[in-house]
C-alpha positions as CSV (number, residue, x, y, z in Angstrom):
1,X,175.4,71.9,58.9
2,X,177.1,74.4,60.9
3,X,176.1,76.7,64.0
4,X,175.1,79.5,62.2
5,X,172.5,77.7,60.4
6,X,171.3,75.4,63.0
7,X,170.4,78.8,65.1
8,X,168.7,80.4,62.4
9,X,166.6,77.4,62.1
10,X,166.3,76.9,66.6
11,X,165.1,80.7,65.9
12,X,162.8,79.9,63.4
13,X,160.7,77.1,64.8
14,X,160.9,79.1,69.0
15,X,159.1,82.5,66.6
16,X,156.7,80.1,65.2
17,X,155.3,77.9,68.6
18,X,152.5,78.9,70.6
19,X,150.8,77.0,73.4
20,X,147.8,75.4,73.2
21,X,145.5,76.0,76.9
22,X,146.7,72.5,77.6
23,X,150.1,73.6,78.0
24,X,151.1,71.6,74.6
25,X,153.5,73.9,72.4
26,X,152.7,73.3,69.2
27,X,154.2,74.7,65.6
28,X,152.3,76.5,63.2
29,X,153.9,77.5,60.0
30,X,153.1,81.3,58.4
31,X,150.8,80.3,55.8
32,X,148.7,79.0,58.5
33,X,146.8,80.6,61.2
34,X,145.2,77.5,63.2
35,X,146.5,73.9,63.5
36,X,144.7,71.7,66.1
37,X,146.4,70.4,69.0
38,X,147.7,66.7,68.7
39,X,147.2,66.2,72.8
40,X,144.1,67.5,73.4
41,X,142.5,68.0,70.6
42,X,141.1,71.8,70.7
43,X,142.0,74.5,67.7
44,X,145.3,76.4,68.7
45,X,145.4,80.0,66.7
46,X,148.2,82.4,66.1
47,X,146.7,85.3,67.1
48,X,143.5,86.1,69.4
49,X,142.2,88.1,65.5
50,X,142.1,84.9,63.5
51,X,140.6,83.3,66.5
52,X,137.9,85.7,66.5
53,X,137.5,85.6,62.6
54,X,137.4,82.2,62.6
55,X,134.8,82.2,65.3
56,X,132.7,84.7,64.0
57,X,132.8,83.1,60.6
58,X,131.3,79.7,62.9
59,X,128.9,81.8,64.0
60,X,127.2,83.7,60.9
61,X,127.3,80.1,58.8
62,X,125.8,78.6,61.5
């Protein structure tokens, strides 16, 4: 491997980490939208949307 590629790939996974409220960074690939977090256990979403979609879908099943 060379530079060029190793910092498109740094890039890639530092575009695709969020934190969890725990302070846990976690990666979540595009195709997903929630992955759970492996320290404390609690749903860690992409976005505030698919957190409310995914809530709101809880919520009329339920």
């Amino acid at each position: 491997m060379d530079f060029k590629s190793d910092t498109k790939k740094f890039k890639m996974y530092a575009d695709n980490t969020y934190k969890c409220k725990c302070g846990h960074s976690i990666t979540i690939p595009n195709f997903i939208n929630k992955k759970i977090c492996t320290w404390c256990g609690n749903y860690v979403y992409k976005n505030k949307k698919e957190e409310f979609r995914d809530k709101l879908k809880n919520v009329m099943e339920g």
